[in-house]
PAKOLTI-160927 format. One record per residue (C-alpha): x, y, z negated; residue in one letter; residue number from 1; chain. Coordinates in steps of 0.2 Angstrom, whole numbers, plus 5000, padded with zeros to 4 digits. Layout:
# residues N
{{X; Y; Z}; A; NUM; A},
...
***
This chain:
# residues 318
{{4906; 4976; 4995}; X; 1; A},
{{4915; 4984; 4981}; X; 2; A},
{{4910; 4991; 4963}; X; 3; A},
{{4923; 5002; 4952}; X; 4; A},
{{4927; 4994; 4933}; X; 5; A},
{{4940; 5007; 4927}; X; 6; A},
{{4938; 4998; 4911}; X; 7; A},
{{4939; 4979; 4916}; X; 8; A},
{{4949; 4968; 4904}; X; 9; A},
{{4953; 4953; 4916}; X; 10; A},
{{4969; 4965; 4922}; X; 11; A},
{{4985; 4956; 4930}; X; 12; A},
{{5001; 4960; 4938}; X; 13; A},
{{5000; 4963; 4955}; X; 14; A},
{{5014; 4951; 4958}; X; 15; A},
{{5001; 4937; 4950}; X; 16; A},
{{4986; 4943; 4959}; X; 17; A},
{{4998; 4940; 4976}; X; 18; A},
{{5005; 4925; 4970}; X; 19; A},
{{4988; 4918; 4965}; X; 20; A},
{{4981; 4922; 4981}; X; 21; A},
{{4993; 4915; 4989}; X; 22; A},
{{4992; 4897; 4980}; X; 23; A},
{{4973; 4899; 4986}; X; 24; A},
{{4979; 4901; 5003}; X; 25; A},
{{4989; 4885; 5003}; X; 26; A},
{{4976; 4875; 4996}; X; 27; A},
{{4964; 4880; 5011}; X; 28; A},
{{4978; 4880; 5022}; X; 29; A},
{{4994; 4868; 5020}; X; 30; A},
{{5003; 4877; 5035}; X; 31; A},
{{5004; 4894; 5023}; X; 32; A},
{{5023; 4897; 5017}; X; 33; A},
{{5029; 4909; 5006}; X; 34; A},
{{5047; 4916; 5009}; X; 35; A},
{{5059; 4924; 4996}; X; 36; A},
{{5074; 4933; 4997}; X; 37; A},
{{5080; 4927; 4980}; X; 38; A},
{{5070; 4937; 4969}; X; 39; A},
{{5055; 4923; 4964}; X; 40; A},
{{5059; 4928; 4947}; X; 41; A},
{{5053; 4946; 4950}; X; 42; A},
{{5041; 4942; 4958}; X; 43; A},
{{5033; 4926; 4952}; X; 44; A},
{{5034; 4919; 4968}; X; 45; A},
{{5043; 4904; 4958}; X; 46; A},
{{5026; 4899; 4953}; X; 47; A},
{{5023; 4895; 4970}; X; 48; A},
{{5038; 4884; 4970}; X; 49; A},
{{5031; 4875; 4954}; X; 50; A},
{{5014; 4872; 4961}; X; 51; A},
{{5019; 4871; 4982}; X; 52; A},
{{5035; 4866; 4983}; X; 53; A},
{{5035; 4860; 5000}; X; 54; A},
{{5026; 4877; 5007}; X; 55; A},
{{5042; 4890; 4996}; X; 56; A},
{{5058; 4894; 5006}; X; 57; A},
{{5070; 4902; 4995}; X; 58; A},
{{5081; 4910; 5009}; X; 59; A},
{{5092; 4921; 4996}; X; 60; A},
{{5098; 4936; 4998}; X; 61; A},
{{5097; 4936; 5018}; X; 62; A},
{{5082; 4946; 5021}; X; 63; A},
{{5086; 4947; 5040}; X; 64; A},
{{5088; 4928; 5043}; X; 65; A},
{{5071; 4928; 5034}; X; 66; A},
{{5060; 4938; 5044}; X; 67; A},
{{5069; 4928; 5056}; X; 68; A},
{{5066; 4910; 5047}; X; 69; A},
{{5049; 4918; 5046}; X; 70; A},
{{5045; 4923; 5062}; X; 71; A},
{{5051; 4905; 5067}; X; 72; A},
{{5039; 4897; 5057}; X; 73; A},
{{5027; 4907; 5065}; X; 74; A},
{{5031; 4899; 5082}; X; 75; A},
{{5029; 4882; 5077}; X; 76; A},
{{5011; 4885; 5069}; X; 77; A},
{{5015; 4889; 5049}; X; 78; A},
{{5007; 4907; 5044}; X; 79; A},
{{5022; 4913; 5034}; X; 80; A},
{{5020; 4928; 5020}; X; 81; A},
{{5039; 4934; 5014}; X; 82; A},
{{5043; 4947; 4999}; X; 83; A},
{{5056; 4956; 4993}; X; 84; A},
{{5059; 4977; 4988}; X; 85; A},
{{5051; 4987; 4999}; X; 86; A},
{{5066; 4995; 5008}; X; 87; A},
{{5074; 4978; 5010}; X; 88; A},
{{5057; 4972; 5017}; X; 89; A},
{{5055; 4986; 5031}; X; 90; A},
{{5072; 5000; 5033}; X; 91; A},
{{5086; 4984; 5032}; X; 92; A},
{{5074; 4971; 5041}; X; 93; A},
{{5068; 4983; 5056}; X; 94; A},
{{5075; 4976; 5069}; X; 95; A},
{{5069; 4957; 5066}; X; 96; A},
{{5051; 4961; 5062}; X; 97; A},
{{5051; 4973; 5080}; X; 98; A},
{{5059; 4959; 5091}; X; 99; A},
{{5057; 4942; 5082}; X; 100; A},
{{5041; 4946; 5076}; X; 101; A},
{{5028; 4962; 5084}; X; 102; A},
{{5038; 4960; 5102}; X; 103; A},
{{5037; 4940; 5103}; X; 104; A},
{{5018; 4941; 5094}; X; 105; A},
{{5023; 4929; 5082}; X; 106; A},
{{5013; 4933; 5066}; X; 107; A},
{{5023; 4939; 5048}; X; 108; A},
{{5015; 4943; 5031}; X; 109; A},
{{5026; 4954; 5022}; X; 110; A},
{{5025; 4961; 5005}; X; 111; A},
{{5035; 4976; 5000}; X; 112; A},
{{5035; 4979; 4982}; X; 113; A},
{{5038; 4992; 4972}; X; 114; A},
{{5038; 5008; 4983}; X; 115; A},
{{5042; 5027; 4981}; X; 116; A},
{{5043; 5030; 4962}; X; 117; A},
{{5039; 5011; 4957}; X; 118; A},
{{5057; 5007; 4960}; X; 119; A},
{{5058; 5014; 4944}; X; 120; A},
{{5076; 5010; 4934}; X; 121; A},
{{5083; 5000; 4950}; X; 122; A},
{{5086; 5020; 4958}; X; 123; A},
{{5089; 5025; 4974}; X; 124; A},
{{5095; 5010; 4983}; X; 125; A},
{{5079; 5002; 4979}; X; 126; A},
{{5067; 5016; 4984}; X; 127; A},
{{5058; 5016; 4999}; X; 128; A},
{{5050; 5034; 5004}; X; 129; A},
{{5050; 5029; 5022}; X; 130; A},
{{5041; 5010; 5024}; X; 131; A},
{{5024; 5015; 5028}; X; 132; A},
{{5032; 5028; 5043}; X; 133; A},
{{5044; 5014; 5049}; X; 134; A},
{{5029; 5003; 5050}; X; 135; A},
{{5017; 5014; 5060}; X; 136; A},
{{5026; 5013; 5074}; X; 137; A},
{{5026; 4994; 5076}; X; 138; A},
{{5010; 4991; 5090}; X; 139; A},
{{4997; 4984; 5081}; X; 140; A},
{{5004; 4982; 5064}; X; 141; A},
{{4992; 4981; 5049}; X; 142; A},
{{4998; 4992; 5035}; X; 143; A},
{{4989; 4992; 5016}; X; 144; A},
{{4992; 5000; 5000}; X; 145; A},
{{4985; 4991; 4987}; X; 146; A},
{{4975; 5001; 4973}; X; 147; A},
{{4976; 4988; 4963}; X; 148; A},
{{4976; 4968; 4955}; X; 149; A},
{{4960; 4966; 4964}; X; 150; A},
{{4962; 4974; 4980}; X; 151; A},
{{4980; 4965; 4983}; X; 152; A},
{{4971; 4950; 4981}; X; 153; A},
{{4958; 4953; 4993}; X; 154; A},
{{4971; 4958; 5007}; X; 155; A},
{{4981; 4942; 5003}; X; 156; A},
{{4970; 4931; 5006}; X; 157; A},
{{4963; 4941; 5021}; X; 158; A},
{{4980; 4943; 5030}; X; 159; A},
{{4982; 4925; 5025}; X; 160; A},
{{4967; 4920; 5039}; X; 161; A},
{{4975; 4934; 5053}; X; 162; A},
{{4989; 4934; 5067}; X; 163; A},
{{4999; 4947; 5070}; X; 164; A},
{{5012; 4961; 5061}; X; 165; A},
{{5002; 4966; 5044}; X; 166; A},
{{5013; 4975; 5030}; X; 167; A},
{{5007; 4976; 5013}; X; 168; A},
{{5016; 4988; 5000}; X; 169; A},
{{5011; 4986; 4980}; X; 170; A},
{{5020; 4990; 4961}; X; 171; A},
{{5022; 4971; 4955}; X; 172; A},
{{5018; 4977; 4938}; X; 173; A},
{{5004; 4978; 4930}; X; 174; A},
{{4991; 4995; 4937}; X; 175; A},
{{4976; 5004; 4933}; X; 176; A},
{{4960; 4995; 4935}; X; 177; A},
{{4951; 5003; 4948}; X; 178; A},
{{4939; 4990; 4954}; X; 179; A},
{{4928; 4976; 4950}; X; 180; A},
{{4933; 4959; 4950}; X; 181; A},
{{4926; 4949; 4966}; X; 182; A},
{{4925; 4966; 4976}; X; 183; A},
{{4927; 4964; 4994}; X; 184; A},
{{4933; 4976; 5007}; X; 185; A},
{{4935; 4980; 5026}; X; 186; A},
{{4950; 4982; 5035}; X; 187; A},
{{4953; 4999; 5046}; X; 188; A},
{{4938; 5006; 5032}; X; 189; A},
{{4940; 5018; 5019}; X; 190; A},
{{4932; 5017; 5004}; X; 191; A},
{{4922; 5032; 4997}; X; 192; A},
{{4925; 5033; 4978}; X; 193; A},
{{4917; 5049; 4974}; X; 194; A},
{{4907; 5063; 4981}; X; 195; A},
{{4911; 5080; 4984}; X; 196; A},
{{4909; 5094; 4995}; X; 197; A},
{{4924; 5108; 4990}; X; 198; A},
{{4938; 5098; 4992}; X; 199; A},
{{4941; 5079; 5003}; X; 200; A},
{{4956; 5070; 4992}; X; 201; A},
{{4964; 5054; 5002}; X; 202; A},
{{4975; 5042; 4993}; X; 203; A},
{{4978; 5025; 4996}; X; 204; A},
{{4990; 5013; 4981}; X; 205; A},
{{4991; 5014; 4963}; X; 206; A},
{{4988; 5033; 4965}; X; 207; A},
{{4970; 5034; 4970}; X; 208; A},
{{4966; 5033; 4950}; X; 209; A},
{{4977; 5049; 4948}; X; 210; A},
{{4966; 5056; 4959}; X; 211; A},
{{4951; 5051; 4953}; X; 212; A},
{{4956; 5057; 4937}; X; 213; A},
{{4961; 5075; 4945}; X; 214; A},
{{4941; 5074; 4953}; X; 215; A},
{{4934; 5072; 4939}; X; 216; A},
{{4943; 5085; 4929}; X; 217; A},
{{4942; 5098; 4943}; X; 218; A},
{{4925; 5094; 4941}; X; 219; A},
{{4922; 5101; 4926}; X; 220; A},
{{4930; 5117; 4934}; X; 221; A},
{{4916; 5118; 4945}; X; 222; A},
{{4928; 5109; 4958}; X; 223; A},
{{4920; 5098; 4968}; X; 224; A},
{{4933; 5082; 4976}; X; 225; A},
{{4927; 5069; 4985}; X; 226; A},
{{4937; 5056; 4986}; X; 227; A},
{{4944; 5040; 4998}; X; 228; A},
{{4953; 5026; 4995}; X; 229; A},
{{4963; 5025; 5014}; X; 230; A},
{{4970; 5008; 5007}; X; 231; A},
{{4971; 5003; 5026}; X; 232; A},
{{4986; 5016; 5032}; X; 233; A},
{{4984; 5008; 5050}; X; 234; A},
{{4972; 5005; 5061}; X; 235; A},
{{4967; 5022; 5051}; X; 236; A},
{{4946; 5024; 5046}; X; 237; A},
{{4946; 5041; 5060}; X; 238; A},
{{4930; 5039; 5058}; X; 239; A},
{{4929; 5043; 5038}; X; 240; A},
{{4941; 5057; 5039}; X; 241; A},
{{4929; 5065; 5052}; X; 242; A},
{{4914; 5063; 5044}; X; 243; A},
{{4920; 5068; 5026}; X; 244; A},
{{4928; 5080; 5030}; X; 245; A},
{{4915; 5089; 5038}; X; 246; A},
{{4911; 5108; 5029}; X; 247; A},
{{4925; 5102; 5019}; X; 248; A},
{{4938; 5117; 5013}; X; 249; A},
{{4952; 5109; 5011}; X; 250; A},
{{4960; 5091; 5013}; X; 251; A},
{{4972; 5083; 5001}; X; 252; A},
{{4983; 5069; 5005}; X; 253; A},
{{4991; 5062; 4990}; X; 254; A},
{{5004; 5046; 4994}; X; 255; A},
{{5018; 5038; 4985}; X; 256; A},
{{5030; 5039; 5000}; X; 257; A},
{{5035; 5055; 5010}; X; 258; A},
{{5025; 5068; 5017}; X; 259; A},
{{5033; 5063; 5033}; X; 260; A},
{{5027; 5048; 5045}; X; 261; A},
{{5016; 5041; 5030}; X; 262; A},
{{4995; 5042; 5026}; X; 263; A},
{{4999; 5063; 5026}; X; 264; A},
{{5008; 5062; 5042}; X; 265; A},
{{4993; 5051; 5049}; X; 266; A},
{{4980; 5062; 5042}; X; 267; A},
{{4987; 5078; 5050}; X; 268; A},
{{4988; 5069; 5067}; X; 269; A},
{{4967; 5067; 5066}; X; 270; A},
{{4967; 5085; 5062}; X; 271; A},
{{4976; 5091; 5074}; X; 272; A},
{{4967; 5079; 5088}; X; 273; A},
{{4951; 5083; 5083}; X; 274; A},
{{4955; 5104; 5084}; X; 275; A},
{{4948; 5102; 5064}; X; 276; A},
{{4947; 5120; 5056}; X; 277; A},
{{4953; 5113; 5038}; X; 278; A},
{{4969; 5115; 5029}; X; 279; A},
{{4979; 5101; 5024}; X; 280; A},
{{4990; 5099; 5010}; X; 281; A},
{{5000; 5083; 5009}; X; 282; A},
{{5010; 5078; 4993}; X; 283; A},
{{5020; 5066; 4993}; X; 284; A},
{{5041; 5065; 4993}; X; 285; A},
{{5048; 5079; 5001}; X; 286; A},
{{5065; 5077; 5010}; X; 287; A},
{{5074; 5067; 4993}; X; 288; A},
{{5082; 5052; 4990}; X; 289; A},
{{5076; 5039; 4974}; X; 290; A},
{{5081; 5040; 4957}; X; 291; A},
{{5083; 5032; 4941}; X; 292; A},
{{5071; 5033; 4929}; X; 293; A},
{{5055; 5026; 4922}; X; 294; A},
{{5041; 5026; 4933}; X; 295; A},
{{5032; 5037; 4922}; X; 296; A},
{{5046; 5050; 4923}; X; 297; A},
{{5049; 5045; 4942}; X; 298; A},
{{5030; 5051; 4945}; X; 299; A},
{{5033; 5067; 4936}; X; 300; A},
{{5047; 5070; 4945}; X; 301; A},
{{5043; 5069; 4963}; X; 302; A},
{{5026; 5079; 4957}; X; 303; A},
{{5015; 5065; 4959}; X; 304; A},
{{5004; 5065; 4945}; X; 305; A},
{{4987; 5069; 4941}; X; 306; A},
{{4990; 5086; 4933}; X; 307; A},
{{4999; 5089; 4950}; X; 308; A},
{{4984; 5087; 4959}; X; 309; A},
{{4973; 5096; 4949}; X; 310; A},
{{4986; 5112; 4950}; X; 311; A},
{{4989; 5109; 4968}; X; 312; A},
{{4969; 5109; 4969}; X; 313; A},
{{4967; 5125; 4959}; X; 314; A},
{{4979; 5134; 4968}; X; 315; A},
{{4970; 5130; 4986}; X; 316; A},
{{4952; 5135; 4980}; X; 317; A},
{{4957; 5151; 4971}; X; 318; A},
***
């Protein structure tokens, strides 16, 4: 089960939070191995290499031969989690994680960091708008966005225990709190942050505190939000969209990642399914590239942010 703390002090980077599960991992399970594309610095995964030596592959800058190393491992028995940037770790790798990995069933943990505007000053190159999309059509993949510190933890450790394809995207700075430490959570199910009976607002990531914040300003609007955290993208909670959005006026999807083959894209296809009689609005990136620029500005820029919810809100129920 999981409690909110917006206000909890015991705050990490989510880069420690996976690199802190994943030493957990090892010690219940030697045959866990971390992979890095020569970014351990960035991504703490050297403290691994510290701790664990024997169970941390540094492949360098080589991310095809180490999905490929990877899904290897995975043939003999290991249970191998790999990271890099989020483009690097889905768009360049495609190919590999399809064949070597889904197609032969072996299993890869991969971690995608720093999507849609959490690229941040590494720009465009760097960006991924397109991971969650690429990833959803894998057969059976499991895809998470993680909320925060706490949440990232949580799904380490349970992809840690699973076979299969299973994707996990996350800033590897430090996030807002959103929940309370020692919260657990169910695969495939959505969390129900707060009630409302105007509006239904999905989010999954680092964005579902932007729109708890929007919730609670339009609340005092006389707009009611209810809000999910859809932090499984797929196998998608059908059954909460369904039954929160029922005499629902509108649906919001709000996702740092394009509007297309993403959480919106997902979303719409239920609706459209299920003959639902409920706008939808999806924001997200619409048809641009990455940029440079803080994250802070990044956010503002791609219209991201929590006023932009709350204006895209107002709009809709005037």
């Amino acid at each position: 089960m999981f409690t909110l703390d917006r206000d909890r002090q015991d705050k990490q980077e989510m880069r420690m939070s996976v690199v802190g599960a994943l030493q957990e991992a090892i010690q219940e399970n030697a045959n866990v191995v971390a992979l890095e594309a020569d970014l351990g610095g960035a991504s703490g995964w050297t403290n691994i290499q510290k701790t664990h030596p024997d169970n941390f592959i540094n492949v360098g800058i080589a991310e095809a031969n180490m999905i490929g190393i990877a899904a290897g491992l995975s043939v003999t028995g290991f249970v191998p989690f790999v990271h890099t940037f989020g483009p690097f770790a889905t768009r360049r790798v495609f190919d590999q994680i399809f064949l070597s990995g889904a197609y032969a069933f072996n299993t890869l943990n991969i971690y995608g960091s720093d999507p849609g505007f959490c690229a941040g000053p590494n720009g465009g190159t760097h960006t991924t708008w397109e991971d969650v999309a690429l990833m959803r059509t894998i057969p059976d993949a499991v895809i998470c966005d993680a909320a925060d510190d706490v949440q990232m933890d949580w799904i380490i450790k349970e992809f840690a225990k699973m076979e299969g394809i299973h994707y996990i995207r996350g800033n590897r700075k430090g996030v807002r709190n959103l929940y309370a430490k020692g919260s657990t959570f169910r695969l495939g199910k959505a969390n129900l942050l707060r009630e409302g009976e105007d509006v239904l607002l999905i989010s999954a990531g680092q964005l579902v505190s932007d729109a708890l914040d929007a919730a609670n300003e339009l609340a005092s609007q006389d707009i009611d939000v209810e809000v999910l955290d859809m932090f499984t993208i797929k196998p998608l909670d059908v059954e909460a969209i369904l039954k929160h959005s029922k005499d629902k006026k509108h649906i919001v999807v709000l996702e740092n990642h394009s509007i297309t083959g993403g959480l919106g894209s997902a979303v719409a296809e239920v609706i459209a399914e299920h003959a639902l009689q409920i706008p939808l609005m999806r924001m997200g990136c619409k048809e641009a590239f990455g940029q440079v620029g803080s994250q802070e500005y990044l956010q503002k820029e791609f219209g991201l942010t929590k006023d932009d919810v709350v204006k895209t809100i107002q709009n809709l129920t005037i």
